[in-house]
C-alpha positions as a Markdown table, in Angstrom:
| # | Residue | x | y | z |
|---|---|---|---|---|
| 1 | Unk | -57.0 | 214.8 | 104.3 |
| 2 | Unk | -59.0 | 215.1 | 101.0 |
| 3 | Unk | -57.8 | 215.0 | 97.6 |
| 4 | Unk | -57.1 | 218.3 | 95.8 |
| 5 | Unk | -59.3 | 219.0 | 92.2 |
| 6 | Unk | -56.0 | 218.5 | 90.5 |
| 7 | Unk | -54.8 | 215.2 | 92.6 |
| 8 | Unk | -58.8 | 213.9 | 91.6 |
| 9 | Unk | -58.5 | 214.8 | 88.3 |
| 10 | Unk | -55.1 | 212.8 | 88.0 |
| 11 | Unk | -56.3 | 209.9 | 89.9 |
| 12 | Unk | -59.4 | 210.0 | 87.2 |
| 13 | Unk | -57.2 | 210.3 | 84.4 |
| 14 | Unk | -55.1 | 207.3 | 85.3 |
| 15 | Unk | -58.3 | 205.2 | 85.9 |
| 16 | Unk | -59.4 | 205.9 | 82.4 |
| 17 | Unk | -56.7 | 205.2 | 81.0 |
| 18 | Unk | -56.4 | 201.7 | 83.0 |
| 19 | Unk | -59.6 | 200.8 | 81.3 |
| 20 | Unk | -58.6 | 201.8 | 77.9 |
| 21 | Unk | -55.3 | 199.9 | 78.6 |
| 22 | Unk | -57.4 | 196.9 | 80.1 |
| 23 | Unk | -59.2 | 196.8 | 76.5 |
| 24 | Unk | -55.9 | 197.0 | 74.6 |
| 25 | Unk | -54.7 | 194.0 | 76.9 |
| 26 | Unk | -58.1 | 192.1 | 76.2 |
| 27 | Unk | -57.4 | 192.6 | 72.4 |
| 28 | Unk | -53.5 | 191.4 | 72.3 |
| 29 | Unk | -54.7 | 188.2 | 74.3 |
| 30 | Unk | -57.3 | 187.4 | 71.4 |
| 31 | Unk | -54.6 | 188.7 | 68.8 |
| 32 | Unk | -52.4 | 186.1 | 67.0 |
| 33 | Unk | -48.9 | 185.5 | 67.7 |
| 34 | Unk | -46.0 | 188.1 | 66.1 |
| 35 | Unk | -42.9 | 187.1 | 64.2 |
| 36 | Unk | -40.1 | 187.2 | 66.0 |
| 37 | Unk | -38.0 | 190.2 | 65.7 |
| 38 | Unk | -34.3 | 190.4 | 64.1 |
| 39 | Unk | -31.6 | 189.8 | 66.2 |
| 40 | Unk | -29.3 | 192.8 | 68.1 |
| 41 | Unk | -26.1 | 191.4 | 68.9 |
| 42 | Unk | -25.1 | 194.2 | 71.1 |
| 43 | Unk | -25.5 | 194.7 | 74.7 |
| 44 | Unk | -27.0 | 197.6 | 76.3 |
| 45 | Unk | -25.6 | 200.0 | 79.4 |
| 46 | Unk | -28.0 | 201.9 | 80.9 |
| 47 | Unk | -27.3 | 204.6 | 83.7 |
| 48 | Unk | -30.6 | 206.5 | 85.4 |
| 49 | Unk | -31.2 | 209.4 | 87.3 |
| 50 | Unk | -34.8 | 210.3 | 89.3 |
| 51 | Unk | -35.1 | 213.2 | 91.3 |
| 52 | Unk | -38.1 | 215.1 | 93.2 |
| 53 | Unk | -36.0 | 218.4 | 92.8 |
| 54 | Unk | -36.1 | 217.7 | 88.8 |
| 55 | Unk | -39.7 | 219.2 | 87.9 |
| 56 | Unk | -41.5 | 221.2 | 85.4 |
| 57 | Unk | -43.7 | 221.9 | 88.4 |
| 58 | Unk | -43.2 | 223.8 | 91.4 |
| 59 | Unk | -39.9 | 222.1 | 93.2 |
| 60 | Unk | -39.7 | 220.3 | 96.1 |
| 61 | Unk | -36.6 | 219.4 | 98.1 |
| 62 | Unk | -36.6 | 215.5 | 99.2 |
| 63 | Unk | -40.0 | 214.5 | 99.9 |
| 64 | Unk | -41.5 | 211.6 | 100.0 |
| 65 | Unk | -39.6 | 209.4 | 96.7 |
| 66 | Unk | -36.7 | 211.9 | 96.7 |
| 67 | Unk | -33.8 | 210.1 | 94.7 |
| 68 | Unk | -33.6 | 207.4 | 92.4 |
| 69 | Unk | -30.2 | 205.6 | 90.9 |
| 70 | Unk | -29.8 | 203.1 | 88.8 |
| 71 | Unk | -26.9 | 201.0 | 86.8 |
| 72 | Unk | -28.0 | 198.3 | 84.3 |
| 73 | Unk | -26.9 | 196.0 | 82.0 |
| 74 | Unk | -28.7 | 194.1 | 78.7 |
| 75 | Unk | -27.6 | 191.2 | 76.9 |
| 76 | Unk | -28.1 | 191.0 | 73.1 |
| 77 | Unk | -30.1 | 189.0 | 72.3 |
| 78 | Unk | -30.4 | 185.0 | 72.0 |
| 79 | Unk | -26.6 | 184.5 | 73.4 |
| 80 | Unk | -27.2 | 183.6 | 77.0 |
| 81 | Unk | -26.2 | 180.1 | 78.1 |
| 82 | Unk | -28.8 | 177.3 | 76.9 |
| 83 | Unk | -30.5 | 176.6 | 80.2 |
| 84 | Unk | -31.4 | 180.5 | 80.5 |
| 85 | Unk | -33.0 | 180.7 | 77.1 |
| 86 | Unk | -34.8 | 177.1 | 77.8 |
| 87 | Unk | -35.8 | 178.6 | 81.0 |
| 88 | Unk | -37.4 | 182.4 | 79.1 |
| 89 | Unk | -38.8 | 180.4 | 76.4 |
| 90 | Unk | -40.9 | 177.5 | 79.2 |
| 91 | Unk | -41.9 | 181.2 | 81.1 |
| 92 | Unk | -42.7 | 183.3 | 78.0 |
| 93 | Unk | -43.3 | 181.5 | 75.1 |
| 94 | Unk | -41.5 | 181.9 | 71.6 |
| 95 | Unk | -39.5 | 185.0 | 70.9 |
| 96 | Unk | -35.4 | 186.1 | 70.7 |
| 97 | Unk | -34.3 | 186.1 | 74.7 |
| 98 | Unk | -32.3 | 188.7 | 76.6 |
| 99 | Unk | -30.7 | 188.7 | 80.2 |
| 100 | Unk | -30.4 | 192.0 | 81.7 |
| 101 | Unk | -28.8 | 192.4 | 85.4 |
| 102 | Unk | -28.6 | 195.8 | 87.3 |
| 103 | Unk | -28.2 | 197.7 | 91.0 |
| 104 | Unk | -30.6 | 200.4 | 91.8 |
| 105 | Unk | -30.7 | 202.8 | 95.3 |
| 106 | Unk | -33.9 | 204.2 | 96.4 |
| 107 | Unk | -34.7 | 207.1 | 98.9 |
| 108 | Unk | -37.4 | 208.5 | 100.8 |
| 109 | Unk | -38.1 | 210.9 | 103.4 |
| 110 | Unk | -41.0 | 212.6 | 105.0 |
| 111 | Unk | -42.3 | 216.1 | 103.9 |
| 112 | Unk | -40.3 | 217.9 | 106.7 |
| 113 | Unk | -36.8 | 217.1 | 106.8 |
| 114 | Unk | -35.7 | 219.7 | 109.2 |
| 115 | Unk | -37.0 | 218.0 | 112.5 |
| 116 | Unk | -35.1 | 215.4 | 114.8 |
| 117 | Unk | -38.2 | 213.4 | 115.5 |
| 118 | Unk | -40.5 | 212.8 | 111.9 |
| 119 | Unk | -44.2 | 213.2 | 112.3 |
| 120 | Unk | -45.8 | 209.4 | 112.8 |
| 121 | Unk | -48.2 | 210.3 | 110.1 |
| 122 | Unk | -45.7 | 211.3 | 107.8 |
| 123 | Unk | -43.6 | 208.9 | 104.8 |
| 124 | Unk | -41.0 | 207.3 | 107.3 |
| 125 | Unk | -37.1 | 207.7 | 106.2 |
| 126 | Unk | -36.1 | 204.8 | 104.2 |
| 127 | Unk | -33.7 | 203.3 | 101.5 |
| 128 | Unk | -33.4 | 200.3 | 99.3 |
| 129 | Unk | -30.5 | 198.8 | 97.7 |
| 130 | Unk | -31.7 | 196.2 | 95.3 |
| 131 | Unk | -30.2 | 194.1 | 92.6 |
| 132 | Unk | -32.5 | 192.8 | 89.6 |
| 133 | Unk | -32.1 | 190.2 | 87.2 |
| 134 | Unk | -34.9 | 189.8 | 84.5 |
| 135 | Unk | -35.4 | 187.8 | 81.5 |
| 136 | Unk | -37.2 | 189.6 | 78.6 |
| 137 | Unk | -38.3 | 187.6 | 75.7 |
| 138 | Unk | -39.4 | 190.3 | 72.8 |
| 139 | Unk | -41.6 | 189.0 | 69.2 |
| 140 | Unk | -42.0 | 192.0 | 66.6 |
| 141 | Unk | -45.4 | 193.6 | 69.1 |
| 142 | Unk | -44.5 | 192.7 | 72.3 |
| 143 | Unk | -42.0 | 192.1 | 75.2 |
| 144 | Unk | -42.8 | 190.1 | 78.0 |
| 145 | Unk | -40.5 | 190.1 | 81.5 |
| 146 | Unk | -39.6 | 188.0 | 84.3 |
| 147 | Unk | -37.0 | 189.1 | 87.2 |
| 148 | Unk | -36.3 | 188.8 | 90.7 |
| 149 | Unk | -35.3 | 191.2 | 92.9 |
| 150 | Unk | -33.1 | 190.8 | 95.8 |
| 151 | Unk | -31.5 | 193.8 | 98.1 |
| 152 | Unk | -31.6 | 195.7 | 101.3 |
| 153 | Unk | -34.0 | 198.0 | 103.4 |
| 154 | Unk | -32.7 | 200.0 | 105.9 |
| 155 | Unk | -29.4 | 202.0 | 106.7 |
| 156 | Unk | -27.5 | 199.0 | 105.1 |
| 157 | Unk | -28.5 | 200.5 | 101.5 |
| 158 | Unk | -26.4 | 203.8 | 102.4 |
| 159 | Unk | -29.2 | 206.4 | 101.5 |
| 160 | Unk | -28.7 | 208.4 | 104.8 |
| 161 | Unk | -24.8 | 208.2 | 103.6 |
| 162 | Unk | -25.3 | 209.5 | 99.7 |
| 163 | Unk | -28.2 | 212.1 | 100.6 |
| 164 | Unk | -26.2 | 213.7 | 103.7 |
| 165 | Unk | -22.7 | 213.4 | 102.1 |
| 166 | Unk | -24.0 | 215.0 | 98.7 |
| 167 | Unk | -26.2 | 218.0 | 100.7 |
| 168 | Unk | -22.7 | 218.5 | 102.6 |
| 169 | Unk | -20.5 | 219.0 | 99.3 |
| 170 | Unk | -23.2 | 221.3 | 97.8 |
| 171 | Unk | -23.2 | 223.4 | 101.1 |
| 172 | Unk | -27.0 | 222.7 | 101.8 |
| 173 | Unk | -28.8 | 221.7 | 104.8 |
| 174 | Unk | -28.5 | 218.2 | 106.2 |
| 175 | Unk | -31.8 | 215.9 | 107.0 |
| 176 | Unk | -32.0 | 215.4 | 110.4 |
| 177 | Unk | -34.6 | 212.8 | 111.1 |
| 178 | Unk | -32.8 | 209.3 | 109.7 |
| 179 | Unk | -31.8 | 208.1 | 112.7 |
| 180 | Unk | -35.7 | 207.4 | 112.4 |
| 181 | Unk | -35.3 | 204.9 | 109.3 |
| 182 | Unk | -36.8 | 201.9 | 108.6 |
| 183 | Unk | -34.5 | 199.6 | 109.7 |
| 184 | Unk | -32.2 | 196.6 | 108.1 |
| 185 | Unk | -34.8 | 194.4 | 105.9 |
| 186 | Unk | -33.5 | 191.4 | 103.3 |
| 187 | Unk | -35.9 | 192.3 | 100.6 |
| 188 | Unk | -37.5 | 189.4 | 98.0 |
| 189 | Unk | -39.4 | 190.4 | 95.0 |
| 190 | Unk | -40.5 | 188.5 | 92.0 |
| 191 | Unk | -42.1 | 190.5 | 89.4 |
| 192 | Unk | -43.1 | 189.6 | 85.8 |
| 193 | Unk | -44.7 | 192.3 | 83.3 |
| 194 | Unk | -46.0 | 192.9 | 79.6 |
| 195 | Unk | -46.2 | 195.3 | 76.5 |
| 196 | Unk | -48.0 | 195.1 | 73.8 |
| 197 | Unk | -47.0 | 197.5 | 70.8 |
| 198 | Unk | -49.8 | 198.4 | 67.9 |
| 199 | Unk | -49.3 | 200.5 | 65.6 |
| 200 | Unk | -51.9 | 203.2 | 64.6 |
| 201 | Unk | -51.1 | 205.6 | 61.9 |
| 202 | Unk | -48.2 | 206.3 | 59.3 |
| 203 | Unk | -48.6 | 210.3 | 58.0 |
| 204 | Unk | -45.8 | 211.7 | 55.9 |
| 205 | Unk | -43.0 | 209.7 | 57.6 |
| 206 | Unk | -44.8 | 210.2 | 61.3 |
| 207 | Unk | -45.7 | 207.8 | 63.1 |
| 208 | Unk | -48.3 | 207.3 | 65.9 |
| 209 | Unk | -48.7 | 204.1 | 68.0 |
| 210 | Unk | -50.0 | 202.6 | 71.8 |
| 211 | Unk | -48.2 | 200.4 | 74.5 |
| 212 | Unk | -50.6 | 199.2 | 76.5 |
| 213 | Unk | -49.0 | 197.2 | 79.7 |
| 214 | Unk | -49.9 | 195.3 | 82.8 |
| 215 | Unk | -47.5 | 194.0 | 85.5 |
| 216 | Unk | -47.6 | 192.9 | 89.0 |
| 217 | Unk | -44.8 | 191.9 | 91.5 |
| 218 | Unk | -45.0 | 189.9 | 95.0 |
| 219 | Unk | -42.6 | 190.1 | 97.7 |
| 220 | Unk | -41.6 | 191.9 | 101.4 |
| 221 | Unk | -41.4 | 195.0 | 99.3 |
| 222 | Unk | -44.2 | 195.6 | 97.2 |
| 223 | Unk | -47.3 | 193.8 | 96.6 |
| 224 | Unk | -49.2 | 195.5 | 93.4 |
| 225 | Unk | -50.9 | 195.0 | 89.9 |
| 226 | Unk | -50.7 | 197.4 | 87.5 |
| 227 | Unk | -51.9 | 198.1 | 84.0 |
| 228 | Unk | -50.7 | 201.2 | 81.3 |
| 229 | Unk | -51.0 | 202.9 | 78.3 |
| 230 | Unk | -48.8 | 204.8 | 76.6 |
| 231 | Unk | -49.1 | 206.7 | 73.4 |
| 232 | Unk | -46.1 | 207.5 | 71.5 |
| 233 | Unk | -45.7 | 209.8 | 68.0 |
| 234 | Unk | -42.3 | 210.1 | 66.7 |
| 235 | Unk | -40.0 | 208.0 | 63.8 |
| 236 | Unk | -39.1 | 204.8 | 64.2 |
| 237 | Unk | -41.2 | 203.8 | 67.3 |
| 238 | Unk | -40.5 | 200.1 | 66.4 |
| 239 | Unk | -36.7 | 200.4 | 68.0 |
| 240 | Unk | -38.1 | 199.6 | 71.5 |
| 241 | Unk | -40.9 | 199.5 | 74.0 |
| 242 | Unk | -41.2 | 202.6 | 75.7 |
| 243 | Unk | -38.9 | 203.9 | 78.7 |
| 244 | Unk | -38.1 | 203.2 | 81.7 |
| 245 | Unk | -38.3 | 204.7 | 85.5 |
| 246 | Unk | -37.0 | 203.3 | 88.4 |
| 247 | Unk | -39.6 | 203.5 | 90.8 |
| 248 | Unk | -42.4 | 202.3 | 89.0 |
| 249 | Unk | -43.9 | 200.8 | 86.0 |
| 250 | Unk | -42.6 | 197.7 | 84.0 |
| 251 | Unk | -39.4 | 197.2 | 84.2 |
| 252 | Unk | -36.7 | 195.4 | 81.9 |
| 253 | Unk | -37.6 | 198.2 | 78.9 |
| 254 | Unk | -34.1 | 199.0 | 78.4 |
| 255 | Unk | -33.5 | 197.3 | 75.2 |
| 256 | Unk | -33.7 | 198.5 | 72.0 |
| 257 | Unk | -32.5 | 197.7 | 68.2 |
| 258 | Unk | -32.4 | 201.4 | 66.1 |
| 259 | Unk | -34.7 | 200.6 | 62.9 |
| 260 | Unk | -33.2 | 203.9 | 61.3 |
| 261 | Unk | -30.5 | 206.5 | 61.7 |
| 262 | Unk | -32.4 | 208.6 | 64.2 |
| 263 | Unk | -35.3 | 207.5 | 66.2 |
| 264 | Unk | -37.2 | 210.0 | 68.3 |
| 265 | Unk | -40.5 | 210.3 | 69.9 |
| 266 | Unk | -42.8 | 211.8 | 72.7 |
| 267 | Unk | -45.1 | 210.2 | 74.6 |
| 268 | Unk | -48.0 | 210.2 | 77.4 |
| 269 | Unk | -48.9 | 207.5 | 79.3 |
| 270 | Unk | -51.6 | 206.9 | 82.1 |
| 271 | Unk | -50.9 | 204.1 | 84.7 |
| 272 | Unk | -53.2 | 202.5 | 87.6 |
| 273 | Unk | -52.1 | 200.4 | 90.5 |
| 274 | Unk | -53.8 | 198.7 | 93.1 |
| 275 | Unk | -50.8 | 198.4 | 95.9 |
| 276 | Unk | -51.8 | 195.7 | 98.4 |
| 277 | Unk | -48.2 | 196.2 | 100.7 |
| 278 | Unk | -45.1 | 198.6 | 100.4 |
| 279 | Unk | -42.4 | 198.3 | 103.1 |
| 280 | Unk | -41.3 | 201.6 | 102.7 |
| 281 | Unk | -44.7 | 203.1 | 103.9 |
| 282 | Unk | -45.8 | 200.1 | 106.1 |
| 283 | Unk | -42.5 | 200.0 | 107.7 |
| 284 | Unk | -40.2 | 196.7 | 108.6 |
| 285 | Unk | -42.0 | 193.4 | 108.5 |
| 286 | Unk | -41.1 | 191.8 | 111.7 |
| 287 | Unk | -41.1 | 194.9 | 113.8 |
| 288 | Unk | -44.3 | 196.1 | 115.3 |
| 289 | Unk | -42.8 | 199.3 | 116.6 |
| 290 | Unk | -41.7 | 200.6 | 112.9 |
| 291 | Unk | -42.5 | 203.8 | 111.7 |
| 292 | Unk | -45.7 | 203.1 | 109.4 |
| 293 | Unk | -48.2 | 204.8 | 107.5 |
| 294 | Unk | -51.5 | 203.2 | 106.0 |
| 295 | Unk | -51.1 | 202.9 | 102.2 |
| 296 | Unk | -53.5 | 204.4 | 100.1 |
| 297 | Unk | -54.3 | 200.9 | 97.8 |
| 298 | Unk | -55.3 | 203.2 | 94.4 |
| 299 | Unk | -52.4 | 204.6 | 92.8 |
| 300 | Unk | -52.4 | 207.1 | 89.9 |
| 301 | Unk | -49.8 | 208.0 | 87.6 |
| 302 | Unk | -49.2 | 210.3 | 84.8 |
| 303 | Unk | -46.0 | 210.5 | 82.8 |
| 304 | Unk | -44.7 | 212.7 | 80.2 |
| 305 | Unk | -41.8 | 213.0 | 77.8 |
| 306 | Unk | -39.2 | 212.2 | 75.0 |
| 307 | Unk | -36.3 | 209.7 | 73.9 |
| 308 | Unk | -34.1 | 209.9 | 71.2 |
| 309 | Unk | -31.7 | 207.2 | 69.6 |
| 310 | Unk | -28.7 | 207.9 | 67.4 |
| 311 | Unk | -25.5 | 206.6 | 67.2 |
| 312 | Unk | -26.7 | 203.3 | 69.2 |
| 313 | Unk | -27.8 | 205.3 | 72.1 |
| 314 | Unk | -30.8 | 206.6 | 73.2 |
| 315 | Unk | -31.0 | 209.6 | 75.7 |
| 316 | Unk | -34.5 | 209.6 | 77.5 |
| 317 | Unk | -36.4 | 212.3 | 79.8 |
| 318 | Unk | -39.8 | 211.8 | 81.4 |
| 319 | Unk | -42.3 | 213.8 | 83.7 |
| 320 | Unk | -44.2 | 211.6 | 86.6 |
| 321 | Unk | -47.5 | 213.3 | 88.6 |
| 322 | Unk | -48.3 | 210.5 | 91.0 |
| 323 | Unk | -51.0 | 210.8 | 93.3 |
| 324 | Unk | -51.0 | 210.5 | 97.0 |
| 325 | Unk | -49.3 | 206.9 | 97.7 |
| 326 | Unk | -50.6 | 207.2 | 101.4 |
| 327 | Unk | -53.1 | 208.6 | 103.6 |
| 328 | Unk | -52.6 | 212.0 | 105.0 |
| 329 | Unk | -50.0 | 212.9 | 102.2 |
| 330 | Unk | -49.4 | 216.4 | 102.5 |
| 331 | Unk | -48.1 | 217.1 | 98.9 |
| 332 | Unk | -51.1 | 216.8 | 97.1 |
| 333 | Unk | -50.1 | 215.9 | 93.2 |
| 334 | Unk | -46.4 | 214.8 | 93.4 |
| 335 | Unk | -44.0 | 214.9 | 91.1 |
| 336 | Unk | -40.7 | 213.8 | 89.8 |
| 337 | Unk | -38.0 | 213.9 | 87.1 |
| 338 | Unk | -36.5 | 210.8 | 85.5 |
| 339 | Unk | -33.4 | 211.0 | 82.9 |
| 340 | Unk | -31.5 | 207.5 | 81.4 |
| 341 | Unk | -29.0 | 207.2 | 78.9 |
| 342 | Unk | -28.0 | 204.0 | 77.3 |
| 343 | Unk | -25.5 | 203.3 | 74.7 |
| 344 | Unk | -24.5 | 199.6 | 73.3 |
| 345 | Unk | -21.9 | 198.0 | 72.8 |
């Protein structure tokens, strides 16, 4: 099926910004190194929420990436044991050093729930239950990540469990087709990402800068490079490195160090993957008989939104318009709500 004018001009939008981002990424490379930043003793707890029923858009009701959860924890920062920090400074060069551990749970579904048997041309049911462990290493204009990720794929990961159990308290209709899921997976990933922060303006206490990021991860989940820019206007954009979201984008971003009693900003961002293998659309590895669809390898994203930090926490919301991860989506622009909050201690 073709691309809607909207999906196009999304898909266009994200390639543009790639390029601009490429440029910002060519620039940092040639740019000199940063001081390192002052140190945050605190850590930081960070609990997320995505959901495709959270939109400023038309909703939809589980579809495709239809719930996202995550728990995560940061380290302040140069207090990890000395063969960690040895270790983040031989990957990433100079810089103060953070750990940061978590557990995240991922769903999918097709677009039509309501049927025993799911269309083979449709998203196949799925779930992930992944644990991630990254080192970030952050000078004064940039933070660079390195992580593993180790989990589950199939009903092992309980997402038939939480998305049945929670329809049946809220009275609403159970999906019926999970029996269909991808089935029991170990899942490997190494990933490794970074952002660059440059400031652009300073008008009457406002300030205006661009995060331009690239990452890339290997392993029997995803296979994918990526590259970003976001541009943020607000006070005190120097108190972190952008958001996070759980199912895409750098991750690791949690950390941040308030650089003034309230910290706010918006932002838009632009993001473009190439996606050489996802196991939740190509289905189990070592089953030829898995439900599988053929990925779409251009990926598109769009996001929207706001944080705020007071009180040494920071409450987060952003808007994602993705386009069409495989071929013969039926959704055409989809979209998703992500919300985080994350207080130190």
């Amino acid at each position: 099926m073709g691309q809607t004018k909207t999906e196009k001009t999304a898909l266009w939008m994200a390639r543009v910004g790639t390029l601009a981002g490429m440029g910002c990424l060519a620039a940092a490379v040639c740019a000199p190194a940063h001081a390192t930043p002052l140190q945050d003793p605190y850590g930081t707890w960070t609990i997320q929420g995505e959901n495709d029923a959270v939109t400023t858009l038309k909703g939809t009701s589980d579809q495709y990436y239809t719930s996202g959860l995550r728990v995560n924890w940061t380290s302040g920062t140069d207090n990890q044991p000395a063969p960690i920090e040895t270790i983040n400074h031989a990957i990433m060069g100079a810089g103060v050093t953070r750990i940061s551990m978590g557990l995240q749970q991922l769903i999918f579904t097709p677009q039509d729930t309501q049927i025993s048997t799911p269309s083979p041309r449709d998203r196949p049911y799925a779930s992930l239950l992944l644990g991630t462990i990254n080192l970030i290493n952050d000078t004064d204009f940039s933070r660079s990540v390195f992580g593993i990720q180790v989990g589950m794929m199939g009903p092992a990961a309980m997402g038939e469990k939480l998305q049945n159990g929670f329809h049946g308290a809220i009275g609403d209709t159970r999906n019926l087709g999970w029996r269909h899921q991808l089935q029991n997976q170990p899942i490997f990933q190494v990933q490794a990402g970074r952002t660059w922060r440059f400031p652009l303006a300073d008008v009457y206490g406002i300030s205006m800068d661009m995060l331009p990021a690239a990452s890339a991860a290997i392993g029997d989940y995803r296979i994918y490079g990526s590259v970003a820019d976001t541009f943020r206007i607000g006070q005190g954009l120097n108190s972190d490195f952008g958001t996070p979201t759980i199912g895409s984008g750098n991750d690791g971003t949690d950390a941040y160090r308030l650089t003034r009693p309230v910290s706010w900003y918006v932002f838009g961002n632009v993001t473009g993957s190439a996606v050489g293998y996802d196991a939740t659309l190509q289905g189990n590895t070592m089953r030829s008989n898995s439900p599988h669809v053929p990925v779409n390898w251009d990926v598109g994203e769009i996001h929207a939104g706001v944080a705020i930090m007071w009180h040494g926490m920071r409450l987060s919301y952003s808007q994602v318009w993705q386009t069409q991860e495989f071929k013969g989506a039926r959704s055409g622009l989809f979209n998703y709500g992500s919300l985080a909050l994350s207080a130190k201690f």
